[in-house]
VEXGUTOR-238229 format. One line per field, with one value per atom (N, C-alpha, C): residue number from 1; residue in three letters; x negated, y negated, z. Coordinates in Angstrom, 2 decimals, decimal comma. Layout:
BEGIN
nr: c(NUM; ...)
rest: c(Ala; ...)
xx: c(X; ...)
yy: c(Y; ...)
zz: c(Z; ...)
//
This chain:
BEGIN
nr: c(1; 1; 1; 2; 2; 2; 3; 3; 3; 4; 4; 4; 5; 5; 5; 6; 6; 6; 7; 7; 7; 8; 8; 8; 9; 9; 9; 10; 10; 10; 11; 11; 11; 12; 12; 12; 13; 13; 13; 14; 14; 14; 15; 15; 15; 16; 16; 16; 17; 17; 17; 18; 18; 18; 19; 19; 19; 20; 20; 20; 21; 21; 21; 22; 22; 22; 23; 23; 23; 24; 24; 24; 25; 25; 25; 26; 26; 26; 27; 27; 27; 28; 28; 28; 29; 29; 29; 30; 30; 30; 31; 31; 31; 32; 32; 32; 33; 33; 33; 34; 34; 34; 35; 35; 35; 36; 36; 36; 37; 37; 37; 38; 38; 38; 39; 39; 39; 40; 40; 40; 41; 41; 41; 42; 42; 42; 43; 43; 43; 44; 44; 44; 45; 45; 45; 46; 46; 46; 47; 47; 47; 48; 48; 48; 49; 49; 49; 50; 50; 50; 51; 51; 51; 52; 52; 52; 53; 53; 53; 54; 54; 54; 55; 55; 55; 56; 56; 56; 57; 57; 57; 58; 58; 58; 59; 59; 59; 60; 60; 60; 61; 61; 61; 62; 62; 62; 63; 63; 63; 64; 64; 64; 65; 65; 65; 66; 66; 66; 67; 67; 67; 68; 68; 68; 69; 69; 69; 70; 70; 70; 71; 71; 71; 72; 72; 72; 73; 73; 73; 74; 74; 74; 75; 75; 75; 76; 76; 76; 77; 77; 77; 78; 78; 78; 79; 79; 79; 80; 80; 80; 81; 81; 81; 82; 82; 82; 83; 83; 83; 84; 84; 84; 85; 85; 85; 86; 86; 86; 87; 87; 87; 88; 88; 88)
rest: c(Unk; Unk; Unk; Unk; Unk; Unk; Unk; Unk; Unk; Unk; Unk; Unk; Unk; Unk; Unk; Unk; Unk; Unk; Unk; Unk; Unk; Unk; Unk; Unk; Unk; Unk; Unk; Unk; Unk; Unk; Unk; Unk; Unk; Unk; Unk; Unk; Unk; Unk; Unk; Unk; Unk; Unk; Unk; Unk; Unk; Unk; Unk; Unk; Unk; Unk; Unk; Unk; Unk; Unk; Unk; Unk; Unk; Unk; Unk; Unk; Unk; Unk; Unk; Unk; Unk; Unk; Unk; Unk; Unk; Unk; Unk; Unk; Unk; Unk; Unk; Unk; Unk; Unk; Unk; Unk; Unk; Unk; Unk; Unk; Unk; Unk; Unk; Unk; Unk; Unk; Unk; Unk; Unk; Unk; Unk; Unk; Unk; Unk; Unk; Unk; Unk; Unk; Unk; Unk; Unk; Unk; Unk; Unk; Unk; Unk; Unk; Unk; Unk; Unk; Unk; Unk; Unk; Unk; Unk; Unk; Unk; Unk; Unk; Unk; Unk; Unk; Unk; Unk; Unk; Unk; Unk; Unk; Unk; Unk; Unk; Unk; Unk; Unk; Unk; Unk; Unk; Unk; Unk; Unk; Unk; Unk; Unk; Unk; Unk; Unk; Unk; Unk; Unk; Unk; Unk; Unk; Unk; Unk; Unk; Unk; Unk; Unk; Unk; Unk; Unk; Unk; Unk; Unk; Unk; Unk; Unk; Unk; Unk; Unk; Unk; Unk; Unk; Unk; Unk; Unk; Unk; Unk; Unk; Unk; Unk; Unk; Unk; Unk; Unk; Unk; Unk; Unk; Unk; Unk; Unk; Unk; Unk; Unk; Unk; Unk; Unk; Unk; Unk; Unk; Unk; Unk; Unk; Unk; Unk; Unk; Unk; Unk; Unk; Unk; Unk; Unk; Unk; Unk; Unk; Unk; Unk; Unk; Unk; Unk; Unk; Unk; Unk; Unk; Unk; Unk; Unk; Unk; Unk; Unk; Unk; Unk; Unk; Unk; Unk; Unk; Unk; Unk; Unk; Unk; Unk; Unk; Unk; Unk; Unk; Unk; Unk; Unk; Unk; Unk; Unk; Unk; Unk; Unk; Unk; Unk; Unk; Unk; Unk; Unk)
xx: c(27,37; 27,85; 26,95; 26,49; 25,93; 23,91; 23,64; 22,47; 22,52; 24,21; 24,08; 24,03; 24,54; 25,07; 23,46; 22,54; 21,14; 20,51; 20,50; 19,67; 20,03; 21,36; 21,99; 21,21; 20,96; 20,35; 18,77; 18,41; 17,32; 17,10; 18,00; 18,16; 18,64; 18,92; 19,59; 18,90; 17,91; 16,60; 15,52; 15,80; 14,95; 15,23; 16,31; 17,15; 17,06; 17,41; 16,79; 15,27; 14,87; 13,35; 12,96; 13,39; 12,86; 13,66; 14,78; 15,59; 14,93; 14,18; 13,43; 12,09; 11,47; 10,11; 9,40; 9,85; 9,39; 9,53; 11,02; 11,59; 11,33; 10,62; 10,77; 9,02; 8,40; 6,72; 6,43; 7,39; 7,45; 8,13; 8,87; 9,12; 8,29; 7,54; 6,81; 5,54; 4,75; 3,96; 4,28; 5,29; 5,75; 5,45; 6,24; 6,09; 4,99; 3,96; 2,22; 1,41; 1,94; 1,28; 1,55; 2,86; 3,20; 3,12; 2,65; 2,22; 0,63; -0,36; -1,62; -1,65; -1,13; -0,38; -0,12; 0,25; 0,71; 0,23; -1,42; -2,50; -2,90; -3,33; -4,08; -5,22; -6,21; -7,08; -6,27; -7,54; -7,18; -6,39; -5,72; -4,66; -5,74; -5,15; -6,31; -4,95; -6,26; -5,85; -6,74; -5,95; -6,03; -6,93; -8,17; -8,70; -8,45; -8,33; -8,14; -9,06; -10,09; -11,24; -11,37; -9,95; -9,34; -9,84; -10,96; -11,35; -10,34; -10,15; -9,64; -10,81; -10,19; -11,09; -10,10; -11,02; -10,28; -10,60; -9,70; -10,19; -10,57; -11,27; -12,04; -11,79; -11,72; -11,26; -10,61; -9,65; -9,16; -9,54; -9,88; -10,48; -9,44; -10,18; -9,32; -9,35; -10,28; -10,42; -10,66; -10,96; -11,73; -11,37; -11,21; -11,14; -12,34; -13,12; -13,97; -13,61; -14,23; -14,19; -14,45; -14,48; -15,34; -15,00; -16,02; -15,89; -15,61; -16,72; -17,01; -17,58; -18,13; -18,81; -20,23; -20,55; -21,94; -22,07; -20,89; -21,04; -20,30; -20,36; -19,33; -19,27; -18,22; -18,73; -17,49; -17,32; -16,27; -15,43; -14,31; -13,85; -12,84; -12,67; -11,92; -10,10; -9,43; -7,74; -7,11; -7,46; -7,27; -7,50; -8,40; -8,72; -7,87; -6,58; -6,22; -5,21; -5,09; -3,77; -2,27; -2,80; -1,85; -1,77; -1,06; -1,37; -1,46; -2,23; -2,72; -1,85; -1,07; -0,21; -0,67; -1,41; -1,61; -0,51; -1,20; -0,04; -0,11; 0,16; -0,69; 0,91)
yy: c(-26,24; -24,89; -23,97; -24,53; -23,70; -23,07; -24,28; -23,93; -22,86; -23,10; -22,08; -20,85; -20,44; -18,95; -18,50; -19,74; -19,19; -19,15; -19,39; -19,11; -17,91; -17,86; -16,63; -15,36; -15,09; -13,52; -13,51; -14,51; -15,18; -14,63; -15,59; -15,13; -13,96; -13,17; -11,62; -10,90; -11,10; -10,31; -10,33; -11,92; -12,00; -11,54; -11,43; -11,07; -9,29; -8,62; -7,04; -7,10; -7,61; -7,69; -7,94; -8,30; -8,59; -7,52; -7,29; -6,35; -4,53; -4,29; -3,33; -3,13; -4,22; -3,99; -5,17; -6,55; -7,29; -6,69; -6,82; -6,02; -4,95; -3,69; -2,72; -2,41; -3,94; -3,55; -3,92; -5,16; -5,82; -4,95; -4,38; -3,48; -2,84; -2,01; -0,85; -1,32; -2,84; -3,89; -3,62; -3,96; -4,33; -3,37; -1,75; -0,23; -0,31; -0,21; 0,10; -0,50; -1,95; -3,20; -2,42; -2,38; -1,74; -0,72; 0,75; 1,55; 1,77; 0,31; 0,10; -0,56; -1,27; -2,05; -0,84; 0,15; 1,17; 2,30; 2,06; 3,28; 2,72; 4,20; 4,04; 4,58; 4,91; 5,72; 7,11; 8,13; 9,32; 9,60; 8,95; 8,93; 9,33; 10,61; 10,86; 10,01; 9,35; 8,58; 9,42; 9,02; 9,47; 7,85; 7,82; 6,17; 6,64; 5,60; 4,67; 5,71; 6,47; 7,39; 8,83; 9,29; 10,04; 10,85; 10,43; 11,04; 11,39; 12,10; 11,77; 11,61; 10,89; 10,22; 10,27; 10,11; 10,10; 8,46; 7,80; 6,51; 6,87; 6,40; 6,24; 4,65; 3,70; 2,23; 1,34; 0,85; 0,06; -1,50; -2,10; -3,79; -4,62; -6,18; -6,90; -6,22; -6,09; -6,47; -4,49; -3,92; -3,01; -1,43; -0,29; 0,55; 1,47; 1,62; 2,61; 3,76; 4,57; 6,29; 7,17; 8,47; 9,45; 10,43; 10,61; 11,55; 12,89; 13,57; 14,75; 14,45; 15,40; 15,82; 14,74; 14,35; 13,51; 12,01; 11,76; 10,75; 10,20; 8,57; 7,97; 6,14; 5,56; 4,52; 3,64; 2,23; 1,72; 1,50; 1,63; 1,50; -0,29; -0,62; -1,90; -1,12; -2,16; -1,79; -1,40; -2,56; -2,42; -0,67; -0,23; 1,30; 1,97; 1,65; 3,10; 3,24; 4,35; 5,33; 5,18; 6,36; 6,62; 7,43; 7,89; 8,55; 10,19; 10,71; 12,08; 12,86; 13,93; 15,00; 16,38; 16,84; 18,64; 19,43; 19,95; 20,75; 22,52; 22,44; 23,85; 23,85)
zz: c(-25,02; -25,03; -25,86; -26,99; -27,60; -27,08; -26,38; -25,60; -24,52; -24,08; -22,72; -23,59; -24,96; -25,67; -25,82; -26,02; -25,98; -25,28; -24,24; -22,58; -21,91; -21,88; -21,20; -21,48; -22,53; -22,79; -22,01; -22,13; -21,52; -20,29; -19,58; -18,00; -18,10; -18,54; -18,17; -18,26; -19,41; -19,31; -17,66; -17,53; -16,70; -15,02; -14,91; -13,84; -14,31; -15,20; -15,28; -14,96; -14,99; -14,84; -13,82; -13,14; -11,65; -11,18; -11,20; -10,51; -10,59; -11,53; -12,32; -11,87; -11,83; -11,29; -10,19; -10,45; -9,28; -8,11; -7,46; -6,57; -6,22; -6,61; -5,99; -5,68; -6,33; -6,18; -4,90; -4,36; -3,30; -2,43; -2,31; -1,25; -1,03; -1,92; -1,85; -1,15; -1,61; -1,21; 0,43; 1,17; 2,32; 3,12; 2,40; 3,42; 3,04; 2,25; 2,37; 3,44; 3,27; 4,35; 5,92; 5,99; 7,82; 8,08; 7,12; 7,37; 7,57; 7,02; 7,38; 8,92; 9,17; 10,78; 11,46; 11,42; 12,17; 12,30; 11,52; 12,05; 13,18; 14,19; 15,21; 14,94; 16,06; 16,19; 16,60; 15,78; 15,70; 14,16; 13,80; 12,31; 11,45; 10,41; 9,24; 8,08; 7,25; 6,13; 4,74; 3,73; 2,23; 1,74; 1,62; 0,48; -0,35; -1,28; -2,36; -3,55; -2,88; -3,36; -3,36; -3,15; -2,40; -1,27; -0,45; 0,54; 2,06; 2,82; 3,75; 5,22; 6,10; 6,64; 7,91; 9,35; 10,71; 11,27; 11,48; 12,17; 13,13; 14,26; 15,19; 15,74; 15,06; 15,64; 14,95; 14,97; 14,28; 14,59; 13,38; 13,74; 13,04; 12,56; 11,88; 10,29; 9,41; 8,20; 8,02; 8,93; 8,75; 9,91; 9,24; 9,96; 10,66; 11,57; 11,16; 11,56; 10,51; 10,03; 10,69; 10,31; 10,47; 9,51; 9,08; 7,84; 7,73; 8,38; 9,26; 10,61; 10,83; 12,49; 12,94; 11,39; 11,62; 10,79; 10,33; 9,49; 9,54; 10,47; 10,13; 9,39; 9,03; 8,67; 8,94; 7,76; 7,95; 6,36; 6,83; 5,40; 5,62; 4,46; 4,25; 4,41; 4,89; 4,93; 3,72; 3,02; 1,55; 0,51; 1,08; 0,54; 1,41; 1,65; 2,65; 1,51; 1,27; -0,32; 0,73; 1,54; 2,50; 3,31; 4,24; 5,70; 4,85; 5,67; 5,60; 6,39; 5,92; 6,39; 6,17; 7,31; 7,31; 6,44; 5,18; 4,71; 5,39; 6,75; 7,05; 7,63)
//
């Protein structure tokens, strides 16, 4: 009995703690992941660099760009922030 009076606070911490921040990194983890799954071509994206950028093709590992009118390249999935919304 007296081991459980000292574990308990233990686990309660650790259960606020996940409930606080594990949990909601992993969600957030999840909507980032399927909102990268759910660019097409044409979609302007925000990198990681804060550039915004127009896909042109979507691959496995890799999107490619277009920057402007004359420059384009490829960026990694991993650098996408998040979808680009015209504030006009």
């Amino acid at each position: 009995m007296e081991i459980l009076s000292q574990i308990l606070p233990f686990v309660f911490l650790i259960a606020v703690m996940y409930f606080v921040i594990i949990r909601p990194q992993n969600q957030q983890a999840k909507k980032h992941k399927a909102m990268v799954e759910a660019l097409s071509k044409g979609d302007k994206i925000v990198t990681t660099g804060g550039l915004v950028v127009e896909i042109k093709k979507v691959e496995d590992q890799y999107f490619a760009v277009k920057f402007n009118n004359d420059t384009e390249g490829r960026l990694v999935k991993d650098a996408v922030a998040r979808k680009y919304e015209d504030e006009a």
